[in-house]
Each structure stands twice: as structure tokens, then as C-alpha cells.
DSSP file (Angstrom, degrees, kcal/mol; ACC not computed):
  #  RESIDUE AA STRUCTURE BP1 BP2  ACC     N-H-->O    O-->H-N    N-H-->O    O-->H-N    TCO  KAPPA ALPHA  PHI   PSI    X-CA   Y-CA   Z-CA
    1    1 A X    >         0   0    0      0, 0.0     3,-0.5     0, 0.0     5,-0.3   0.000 360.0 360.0 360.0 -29.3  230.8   33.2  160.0
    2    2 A X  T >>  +     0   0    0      1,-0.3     4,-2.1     2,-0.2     3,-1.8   0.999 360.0  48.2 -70.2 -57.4  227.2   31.7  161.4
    3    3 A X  H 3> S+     0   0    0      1,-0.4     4,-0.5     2,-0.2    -1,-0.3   0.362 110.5  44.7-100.5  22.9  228.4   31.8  164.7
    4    4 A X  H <4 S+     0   0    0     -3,-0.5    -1,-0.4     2,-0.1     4,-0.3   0.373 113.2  51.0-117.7  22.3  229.6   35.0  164.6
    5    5 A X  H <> S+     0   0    0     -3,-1.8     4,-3.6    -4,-0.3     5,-0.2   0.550 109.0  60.6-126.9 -75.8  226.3   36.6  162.7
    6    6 A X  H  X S+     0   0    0     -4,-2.1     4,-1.6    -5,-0.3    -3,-0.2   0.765 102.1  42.1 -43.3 -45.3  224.6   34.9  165.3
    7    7 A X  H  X S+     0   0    0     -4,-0.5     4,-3.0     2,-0.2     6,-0.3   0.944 118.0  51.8 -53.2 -59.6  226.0   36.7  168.6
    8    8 A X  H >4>S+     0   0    0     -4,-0.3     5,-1.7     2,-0.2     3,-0.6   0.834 113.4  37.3 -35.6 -51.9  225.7   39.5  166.9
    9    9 A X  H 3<5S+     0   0    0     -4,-3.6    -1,-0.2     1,-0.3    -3,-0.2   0.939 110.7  60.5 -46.2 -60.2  221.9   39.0  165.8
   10   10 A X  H 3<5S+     0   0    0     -4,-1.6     2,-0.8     1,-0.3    -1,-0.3   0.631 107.2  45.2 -70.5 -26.7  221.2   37.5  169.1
   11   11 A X  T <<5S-     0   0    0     -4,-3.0     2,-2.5    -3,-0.6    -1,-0.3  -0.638 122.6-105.7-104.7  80.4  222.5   41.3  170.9
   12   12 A X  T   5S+     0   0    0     -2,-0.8    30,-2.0    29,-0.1    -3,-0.2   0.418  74.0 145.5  26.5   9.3  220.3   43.2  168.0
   13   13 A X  E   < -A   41   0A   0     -2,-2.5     2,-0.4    -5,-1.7    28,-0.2  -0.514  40.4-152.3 -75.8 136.7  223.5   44.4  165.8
   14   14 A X  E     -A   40   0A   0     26,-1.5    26,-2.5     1,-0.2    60,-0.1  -0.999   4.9-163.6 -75.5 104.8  222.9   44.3  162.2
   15   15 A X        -     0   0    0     -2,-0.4    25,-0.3    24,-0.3    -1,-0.2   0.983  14.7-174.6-113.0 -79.1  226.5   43.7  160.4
   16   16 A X        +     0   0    0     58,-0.1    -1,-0.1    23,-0.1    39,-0.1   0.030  64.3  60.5  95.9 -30.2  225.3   44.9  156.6
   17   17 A X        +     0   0    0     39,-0.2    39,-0.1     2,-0.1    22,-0.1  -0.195  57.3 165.0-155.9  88.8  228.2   44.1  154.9
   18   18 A X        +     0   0    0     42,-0.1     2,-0.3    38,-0.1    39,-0.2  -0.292  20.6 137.7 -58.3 153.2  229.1   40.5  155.0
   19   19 A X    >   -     0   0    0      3,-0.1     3,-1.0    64,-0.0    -2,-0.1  -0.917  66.2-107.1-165.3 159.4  231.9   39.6  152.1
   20   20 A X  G >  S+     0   0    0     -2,-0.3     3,-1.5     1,-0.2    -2,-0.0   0.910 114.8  76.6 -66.7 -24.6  235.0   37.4  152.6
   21   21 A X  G 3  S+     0   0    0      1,-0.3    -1,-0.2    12,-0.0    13,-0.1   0.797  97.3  46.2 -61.2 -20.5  237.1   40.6  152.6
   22   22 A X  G <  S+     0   0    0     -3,-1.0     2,-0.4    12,-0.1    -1,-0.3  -0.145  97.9  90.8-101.9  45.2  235.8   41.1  156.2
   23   23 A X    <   -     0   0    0     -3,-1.5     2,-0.3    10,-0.2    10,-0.2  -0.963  55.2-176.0-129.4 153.2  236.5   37.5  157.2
   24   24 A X  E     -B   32   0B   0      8,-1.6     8,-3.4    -2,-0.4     2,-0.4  -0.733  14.3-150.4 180.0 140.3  239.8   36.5  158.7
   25   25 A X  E     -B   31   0B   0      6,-0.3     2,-0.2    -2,-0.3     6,-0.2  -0.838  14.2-148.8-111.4 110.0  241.3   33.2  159.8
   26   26 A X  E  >  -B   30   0B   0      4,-3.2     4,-1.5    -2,-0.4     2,-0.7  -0.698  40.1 -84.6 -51.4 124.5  243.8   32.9  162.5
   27   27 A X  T  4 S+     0   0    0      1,-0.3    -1,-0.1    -2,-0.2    -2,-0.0   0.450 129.9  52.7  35.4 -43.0  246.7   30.5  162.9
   28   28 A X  T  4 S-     0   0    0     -2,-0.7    -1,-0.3     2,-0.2    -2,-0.1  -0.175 122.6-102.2-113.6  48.0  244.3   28.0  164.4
   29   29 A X  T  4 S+     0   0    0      1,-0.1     2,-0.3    -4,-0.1    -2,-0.2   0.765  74.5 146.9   9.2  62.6  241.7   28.2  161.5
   30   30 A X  E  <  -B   26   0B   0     -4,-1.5    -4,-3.2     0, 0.0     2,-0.3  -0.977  41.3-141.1-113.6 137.9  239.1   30.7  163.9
   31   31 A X  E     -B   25   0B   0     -2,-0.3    -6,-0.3    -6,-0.2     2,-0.2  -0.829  18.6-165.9-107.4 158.9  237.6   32.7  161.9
   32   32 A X  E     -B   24   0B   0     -8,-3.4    -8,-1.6    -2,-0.3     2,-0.3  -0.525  19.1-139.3-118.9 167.4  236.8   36.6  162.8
   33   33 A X        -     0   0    0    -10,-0.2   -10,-0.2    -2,-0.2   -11,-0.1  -0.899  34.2-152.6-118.4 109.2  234.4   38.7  161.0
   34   34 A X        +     0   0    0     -2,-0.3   -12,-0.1   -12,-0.2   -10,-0.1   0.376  46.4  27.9 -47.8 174.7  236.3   42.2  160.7
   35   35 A X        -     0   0    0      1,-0.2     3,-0.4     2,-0.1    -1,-0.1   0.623  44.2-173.1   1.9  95.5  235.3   46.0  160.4
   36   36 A X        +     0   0    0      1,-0.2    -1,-0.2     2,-0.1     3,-0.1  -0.346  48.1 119.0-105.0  63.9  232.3   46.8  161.8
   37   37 A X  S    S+     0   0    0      1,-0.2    -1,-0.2     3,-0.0    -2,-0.1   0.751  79.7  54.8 -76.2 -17.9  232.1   50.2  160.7
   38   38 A X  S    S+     0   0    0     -3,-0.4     2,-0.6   -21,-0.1    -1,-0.2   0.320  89.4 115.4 -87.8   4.1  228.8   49.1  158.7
   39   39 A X        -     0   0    0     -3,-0.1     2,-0.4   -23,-0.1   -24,-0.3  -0.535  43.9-176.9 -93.1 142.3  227.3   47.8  161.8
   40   40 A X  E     -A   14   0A   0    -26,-2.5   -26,-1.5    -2,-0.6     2,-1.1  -0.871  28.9-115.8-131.1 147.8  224.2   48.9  163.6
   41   41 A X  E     -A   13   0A   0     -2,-0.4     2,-0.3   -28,-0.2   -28,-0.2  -0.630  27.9-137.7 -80.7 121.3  222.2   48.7  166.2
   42   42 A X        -     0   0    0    -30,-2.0     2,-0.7    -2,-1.1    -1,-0.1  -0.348  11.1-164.5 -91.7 130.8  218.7   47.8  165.7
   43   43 A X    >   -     0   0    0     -2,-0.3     3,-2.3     1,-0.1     2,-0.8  -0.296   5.4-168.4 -83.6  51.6  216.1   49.6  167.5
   44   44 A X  T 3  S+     0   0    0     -2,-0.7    -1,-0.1     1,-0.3     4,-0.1   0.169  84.1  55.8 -78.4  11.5  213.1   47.7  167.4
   45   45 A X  T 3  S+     0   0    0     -2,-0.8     2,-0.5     3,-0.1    -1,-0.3   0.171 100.5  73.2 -97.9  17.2  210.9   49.9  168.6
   46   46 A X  S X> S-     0   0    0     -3,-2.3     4,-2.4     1,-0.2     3,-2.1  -0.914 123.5 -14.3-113.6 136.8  212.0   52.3  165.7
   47   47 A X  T 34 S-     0   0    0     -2,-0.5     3,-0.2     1,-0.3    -1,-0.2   0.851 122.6 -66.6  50.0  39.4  211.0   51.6  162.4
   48   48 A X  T 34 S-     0   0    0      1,-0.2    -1,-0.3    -5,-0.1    -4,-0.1   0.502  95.9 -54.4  26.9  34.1  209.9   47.8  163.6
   49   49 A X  T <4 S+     0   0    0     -3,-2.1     2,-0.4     1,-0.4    -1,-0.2   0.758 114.6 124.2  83.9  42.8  213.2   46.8  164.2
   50   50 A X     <  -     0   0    0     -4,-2.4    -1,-0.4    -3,-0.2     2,-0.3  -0.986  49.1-131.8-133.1 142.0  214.4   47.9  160.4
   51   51 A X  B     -C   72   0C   0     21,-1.4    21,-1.2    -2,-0.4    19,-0.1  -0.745   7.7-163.3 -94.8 164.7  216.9   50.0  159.0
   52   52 A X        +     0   0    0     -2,-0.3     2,-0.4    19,-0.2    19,-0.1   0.581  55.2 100.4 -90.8 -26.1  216.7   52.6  156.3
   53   53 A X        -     0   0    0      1,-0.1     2,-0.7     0, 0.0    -2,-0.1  -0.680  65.9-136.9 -99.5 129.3  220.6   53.4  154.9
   54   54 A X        +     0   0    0     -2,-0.4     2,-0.4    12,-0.0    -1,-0.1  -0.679  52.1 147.4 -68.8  99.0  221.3   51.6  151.7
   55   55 A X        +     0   0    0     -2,-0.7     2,-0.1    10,-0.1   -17,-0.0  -0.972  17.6  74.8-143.7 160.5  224.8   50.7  152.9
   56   56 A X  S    S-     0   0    0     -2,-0.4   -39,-0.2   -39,-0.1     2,-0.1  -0.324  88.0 -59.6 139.5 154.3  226.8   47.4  152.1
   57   57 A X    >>  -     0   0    0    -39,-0.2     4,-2.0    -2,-0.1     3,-1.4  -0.435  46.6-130.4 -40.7 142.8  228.8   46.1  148.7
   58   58 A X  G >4 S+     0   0    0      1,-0.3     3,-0.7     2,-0.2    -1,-0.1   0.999 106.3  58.2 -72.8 -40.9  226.3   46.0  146.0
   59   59 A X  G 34 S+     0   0    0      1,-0.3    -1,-0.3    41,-0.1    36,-0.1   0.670 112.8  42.8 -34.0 -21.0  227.5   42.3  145.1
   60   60 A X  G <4 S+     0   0    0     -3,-1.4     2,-0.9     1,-0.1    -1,-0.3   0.791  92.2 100.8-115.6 -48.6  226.7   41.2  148.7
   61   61 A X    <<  -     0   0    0     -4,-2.0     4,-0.1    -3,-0.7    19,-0.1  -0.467  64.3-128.1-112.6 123.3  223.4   42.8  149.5
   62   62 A X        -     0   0    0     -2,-0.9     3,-0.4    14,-0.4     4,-0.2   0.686  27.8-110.6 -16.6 168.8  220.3   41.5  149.5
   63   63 A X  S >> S+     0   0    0      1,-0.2     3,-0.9     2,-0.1     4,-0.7   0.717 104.5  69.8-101.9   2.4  217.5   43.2  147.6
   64   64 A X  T 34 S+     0   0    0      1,-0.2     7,-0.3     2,-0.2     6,-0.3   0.544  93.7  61.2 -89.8  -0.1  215.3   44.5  150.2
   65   65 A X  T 34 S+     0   0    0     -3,-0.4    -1,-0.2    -4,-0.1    -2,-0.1   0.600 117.8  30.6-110.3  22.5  218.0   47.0  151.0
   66   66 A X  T <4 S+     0   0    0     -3,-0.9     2,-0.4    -4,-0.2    -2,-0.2   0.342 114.2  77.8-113.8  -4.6  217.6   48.3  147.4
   67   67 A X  S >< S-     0   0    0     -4,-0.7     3,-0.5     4,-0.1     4,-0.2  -0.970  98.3 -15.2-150.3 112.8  214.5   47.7  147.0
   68   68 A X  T 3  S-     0   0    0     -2,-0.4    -4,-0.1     1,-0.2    -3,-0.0   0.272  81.3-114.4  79.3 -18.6  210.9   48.8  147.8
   69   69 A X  T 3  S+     0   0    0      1,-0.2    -1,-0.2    -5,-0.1     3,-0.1   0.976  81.2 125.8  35.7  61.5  212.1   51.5  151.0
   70   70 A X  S <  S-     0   0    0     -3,-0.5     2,-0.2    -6,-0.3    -1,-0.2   0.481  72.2-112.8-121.7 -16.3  210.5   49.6  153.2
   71   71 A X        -     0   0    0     -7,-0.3     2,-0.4    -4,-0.2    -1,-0.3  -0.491  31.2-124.3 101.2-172.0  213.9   49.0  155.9
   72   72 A X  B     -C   51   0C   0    -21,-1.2   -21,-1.4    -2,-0.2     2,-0.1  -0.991  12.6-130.8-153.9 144.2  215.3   45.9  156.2
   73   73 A X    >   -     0   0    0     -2,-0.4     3,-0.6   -23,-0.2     4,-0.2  -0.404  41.7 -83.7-102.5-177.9  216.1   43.5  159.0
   74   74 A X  G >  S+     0   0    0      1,-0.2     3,-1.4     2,-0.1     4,-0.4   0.694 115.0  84.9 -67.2  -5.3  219.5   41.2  160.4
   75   75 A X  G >> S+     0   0    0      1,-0.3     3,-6.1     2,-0.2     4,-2.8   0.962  71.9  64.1 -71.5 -38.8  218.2   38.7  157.7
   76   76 A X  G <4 S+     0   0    0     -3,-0.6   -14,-0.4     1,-0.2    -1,-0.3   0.750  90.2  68.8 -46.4 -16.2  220.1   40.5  155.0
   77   77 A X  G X> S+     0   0    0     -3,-1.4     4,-3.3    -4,-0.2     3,-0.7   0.821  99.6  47.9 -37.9 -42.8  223.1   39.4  156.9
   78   78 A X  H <> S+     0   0    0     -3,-6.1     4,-3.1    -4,-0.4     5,-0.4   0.850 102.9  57.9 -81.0 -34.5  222.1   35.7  155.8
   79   79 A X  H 3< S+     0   0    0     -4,-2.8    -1,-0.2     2,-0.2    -2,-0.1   0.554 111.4  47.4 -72.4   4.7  221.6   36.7  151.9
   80   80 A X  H <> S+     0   0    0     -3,-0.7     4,-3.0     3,-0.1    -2,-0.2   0.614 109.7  56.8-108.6 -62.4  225.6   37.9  152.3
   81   81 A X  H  X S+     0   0    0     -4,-3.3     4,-1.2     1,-0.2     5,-0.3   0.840 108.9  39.3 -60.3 -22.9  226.1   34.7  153.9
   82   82 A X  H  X S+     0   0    0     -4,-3.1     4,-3.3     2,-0.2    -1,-0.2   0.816 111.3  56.8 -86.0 -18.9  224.9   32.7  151.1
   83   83 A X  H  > S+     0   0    0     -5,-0.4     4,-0.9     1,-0.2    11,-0.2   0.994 113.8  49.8 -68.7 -34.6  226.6   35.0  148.4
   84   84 A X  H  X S+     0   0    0     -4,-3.0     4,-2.8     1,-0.3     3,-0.3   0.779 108.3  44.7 -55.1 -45.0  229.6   34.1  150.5
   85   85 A X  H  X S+     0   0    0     -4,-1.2     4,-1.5     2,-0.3     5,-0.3   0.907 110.7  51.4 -93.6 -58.7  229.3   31.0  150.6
   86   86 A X  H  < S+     0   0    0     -4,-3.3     6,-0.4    -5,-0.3    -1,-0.2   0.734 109.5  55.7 -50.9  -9.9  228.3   30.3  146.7
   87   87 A X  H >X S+     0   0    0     -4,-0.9     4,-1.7    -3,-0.3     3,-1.2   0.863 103.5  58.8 -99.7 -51.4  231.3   32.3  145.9
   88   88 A X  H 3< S+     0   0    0     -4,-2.8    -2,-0.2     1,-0.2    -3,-0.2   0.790 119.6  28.3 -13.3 -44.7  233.2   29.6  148.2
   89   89 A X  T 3< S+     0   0    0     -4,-1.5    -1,-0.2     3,-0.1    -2,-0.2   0.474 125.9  36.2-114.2  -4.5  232.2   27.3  146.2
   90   90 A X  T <4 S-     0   0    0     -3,-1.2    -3,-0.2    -5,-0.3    -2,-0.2   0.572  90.1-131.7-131.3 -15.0  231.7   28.3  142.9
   91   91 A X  S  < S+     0   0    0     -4,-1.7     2,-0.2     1,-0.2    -4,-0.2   0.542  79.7  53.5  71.1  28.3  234.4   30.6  142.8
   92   92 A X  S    S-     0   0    0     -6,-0.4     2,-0.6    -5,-0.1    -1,-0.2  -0.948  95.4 -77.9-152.5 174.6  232.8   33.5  141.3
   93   93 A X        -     0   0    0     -2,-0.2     2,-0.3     1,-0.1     4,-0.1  -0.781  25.9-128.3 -96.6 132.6  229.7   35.3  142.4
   94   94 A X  S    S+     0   0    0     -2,-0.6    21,-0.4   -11,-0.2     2,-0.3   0.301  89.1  24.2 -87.2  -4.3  226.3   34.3  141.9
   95   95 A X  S    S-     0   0    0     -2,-0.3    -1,-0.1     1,-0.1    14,-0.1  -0.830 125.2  -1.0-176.5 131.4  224.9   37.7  140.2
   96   96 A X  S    S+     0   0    0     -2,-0.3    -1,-0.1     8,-0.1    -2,-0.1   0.967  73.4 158.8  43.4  88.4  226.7   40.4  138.3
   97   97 A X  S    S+     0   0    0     -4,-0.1    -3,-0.1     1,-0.1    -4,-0.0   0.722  70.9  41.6 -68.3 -59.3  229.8   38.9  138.7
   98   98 A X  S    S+     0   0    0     -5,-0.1     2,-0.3    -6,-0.0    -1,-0.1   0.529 101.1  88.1 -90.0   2.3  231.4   40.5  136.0
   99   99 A X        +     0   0    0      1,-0.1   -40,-0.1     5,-0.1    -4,-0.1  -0.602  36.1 175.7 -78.1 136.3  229.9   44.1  136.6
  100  100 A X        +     0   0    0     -2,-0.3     2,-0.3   -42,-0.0   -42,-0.1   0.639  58.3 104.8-103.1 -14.9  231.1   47.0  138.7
  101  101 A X    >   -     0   0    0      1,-0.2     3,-0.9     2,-0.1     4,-0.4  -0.501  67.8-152.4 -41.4 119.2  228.4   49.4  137.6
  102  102 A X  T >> S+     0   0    0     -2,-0.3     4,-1.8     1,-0.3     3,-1.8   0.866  97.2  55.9 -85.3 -48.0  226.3   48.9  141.5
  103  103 A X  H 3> S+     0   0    0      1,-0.3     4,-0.8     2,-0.2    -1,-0.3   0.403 105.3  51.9-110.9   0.1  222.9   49.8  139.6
  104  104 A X  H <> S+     0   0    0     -3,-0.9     4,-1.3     2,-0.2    -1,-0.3   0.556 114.1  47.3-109.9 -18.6  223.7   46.8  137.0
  105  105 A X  H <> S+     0   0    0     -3,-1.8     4,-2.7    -4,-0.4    -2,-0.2   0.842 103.5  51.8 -83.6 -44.3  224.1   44.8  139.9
  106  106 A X  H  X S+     0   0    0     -4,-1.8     4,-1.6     2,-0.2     5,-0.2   0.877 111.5  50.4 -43.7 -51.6  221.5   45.5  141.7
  107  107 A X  H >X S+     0   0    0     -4,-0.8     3,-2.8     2,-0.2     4,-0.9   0.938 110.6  50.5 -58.0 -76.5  219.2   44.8  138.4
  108  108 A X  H 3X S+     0   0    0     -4,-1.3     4,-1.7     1,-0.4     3,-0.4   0.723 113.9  46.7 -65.5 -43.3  220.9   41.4  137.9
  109  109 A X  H 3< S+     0   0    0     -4,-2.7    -1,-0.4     2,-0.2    -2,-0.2   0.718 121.3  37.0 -48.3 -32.8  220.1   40.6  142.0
  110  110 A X  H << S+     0   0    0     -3,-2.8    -1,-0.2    -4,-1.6    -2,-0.2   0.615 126.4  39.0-101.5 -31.9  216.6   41.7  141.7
  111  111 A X  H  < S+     0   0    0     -4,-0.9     2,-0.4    -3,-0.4    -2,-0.2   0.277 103.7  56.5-104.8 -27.0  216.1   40.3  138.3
  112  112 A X     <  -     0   0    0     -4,-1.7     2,-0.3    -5,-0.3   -17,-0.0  -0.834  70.0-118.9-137.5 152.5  217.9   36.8  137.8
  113  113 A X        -     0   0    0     -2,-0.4     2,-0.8    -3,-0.0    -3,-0.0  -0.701  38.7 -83.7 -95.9 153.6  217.8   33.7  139.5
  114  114 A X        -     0   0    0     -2,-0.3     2,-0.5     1,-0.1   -19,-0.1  -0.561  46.8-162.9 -70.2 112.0  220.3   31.8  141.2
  115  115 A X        -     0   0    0     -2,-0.8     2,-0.8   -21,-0.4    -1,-0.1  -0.679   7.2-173.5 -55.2  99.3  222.5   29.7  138.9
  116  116 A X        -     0   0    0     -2,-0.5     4,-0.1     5,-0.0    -2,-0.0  -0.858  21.5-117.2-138.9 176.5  224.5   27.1  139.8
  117  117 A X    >   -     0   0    0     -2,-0.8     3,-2.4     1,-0.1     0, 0.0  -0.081  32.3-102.5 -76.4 159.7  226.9   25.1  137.8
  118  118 A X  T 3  S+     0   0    0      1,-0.3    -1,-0.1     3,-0.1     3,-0.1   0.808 111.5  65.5 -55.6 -47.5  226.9   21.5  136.9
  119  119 A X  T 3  S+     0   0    0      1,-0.2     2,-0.3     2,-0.1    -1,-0.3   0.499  89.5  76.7 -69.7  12.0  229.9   20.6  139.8
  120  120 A X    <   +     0   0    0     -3,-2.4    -1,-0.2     1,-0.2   -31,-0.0  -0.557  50.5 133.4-120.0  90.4  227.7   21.5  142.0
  121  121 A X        +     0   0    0     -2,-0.3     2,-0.3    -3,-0.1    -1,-0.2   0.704  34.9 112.3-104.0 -34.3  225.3   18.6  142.3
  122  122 A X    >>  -     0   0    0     -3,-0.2     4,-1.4     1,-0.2     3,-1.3  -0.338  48.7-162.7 -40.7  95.5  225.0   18.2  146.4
  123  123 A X  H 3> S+     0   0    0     -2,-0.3     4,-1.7     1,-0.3    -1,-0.2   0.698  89.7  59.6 -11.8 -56.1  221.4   19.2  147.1
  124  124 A X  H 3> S+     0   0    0      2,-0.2     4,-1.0     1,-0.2    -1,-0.3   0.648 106.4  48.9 -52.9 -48.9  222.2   19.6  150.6
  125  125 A X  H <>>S+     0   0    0     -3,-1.3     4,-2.2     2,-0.2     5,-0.8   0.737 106.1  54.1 -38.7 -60.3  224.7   22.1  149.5
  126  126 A X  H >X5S+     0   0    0     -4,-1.4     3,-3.2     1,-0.2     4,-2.7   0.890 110.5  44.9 -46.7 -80.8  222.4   23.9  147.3
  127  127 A X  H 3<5S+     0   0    0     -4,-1.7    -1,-0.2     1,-0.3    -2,-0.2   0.503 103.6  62.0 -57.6 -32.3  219.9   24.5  150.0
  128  128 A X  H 3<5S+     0   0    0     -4,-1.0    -1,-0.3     2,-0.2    -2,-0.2   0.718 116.5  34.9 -47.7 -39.8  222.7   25.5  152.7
  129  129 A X  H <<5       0   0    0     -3,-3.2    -2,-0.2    -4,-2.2    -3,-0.1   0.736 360.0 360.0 -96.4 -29.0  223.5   28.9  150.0
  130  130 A X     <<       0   0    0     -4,-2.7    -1,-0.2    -5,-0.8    -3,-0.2   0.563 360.0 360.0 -66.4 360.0  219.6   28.9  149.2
């Protein structure tokens, strides 16, 4: 998933909505990242190299693209990759987990701190989903 968020970044593409449901593992455990119908191209001399469109699963996406209408950069890509990655590991998601209301998630993302549970003691770990 890094290194495919990373070509992407590296040609200006914005992906917008990482989730393991766009991930898929081939035969030979490579993994793709799927449908990019949410993806865009960043302009940077428009809007300073931000987008505007609130797009994404709300579980997944970062708060600056809810947040403040100020645009957003490829970093929300990485704040997908860490929900991804705590949901890897923790086997639920790290805020509003049990919601589907999107505006209830969006408070608990904006609003709560990141939890995580006692079996997950690796620092190293931590700081890799931080």
C-alpha cells in the first residue's frame, strides 16, 4: 500500500479513498490498490496544490477533508493508511466504529483520540499507525 501511495503521490495523483476494500492481493502476495474512480489529479498551481470535493468513506478520511474548507493535500492518503493499518491490527476501526451515520463519524474523527487496546503494546507499532 506505501509503495503504491507513493508512485502515485510522486506523479501528483491524490487517491482519496484508501480502505482495505480497494486493496487486493494476488497469488504471489502483491498487493494492488483498486478503483480509482476517487482519484485526482493535483494541480498545484490551483488552489496550492489542494482539493476541494469532500469525497472518500467517512470511516477513512481524514479530518481536513471535513473540516475547515480549506482543501486538502495527498497527505490524507496517509491518515487512510493508518486507519488501515490500525484496523489490521486491531480488528476494528479506530473511530466510530460502530456508527454509519457519516456526520457521527465525522464528530467522533474530529473529536476523540486515538485508542489503542492493551495487545497492542509495540511502540514501534503505534508510531507506524500514528
Amino acid at each position: 500500500m506505501i509503495l503504491g501511495l507513493e508512485y502515485m503521490h510522486s506523479k501528483n495523483i491524490i487517491y482519496r479513498d484508501l480502505k482495505p476494500e480497494n486493496i487486493m492481493v494476488d497469488k504471489n502476495g502483491i498487493m494492488y490498490i483498486i478503483d480509482l474512480g476517487t482519484a485526482k489529479i493535483l494541480d498545484e498551481k490551483k488552489h496550492n496544490g489542494r482539493t476541494l470535493t469532500m469525497i472518500g468513506t467517512p470511516h477513512y478520511m481524514a479530518p481536513e477533508v471535513f473540516i475547515g474548507g480549506k482543501g486538502y493535500t495527498k497527505l490524507v492518503d496517509l491518515w487512510s493508511l493508518g486507519v488501515c493499518l490500525y484496523e489490521f491490527v486491531v480488528g476494528n476501526l479506530p473511530f466510530g466504529d460502530a456508527e454509519e451515520d457519516p456526520y457521527l463519524i465525522y464528530n467522533s474523527i474530529a473529536n476523540s483520540n486515538i485508542e489503542f487496546p492493551k495487545f497492542v503494546s509495540d511502540k514501534n507499532l503505534r508510531k507506524i499507525i500514528l
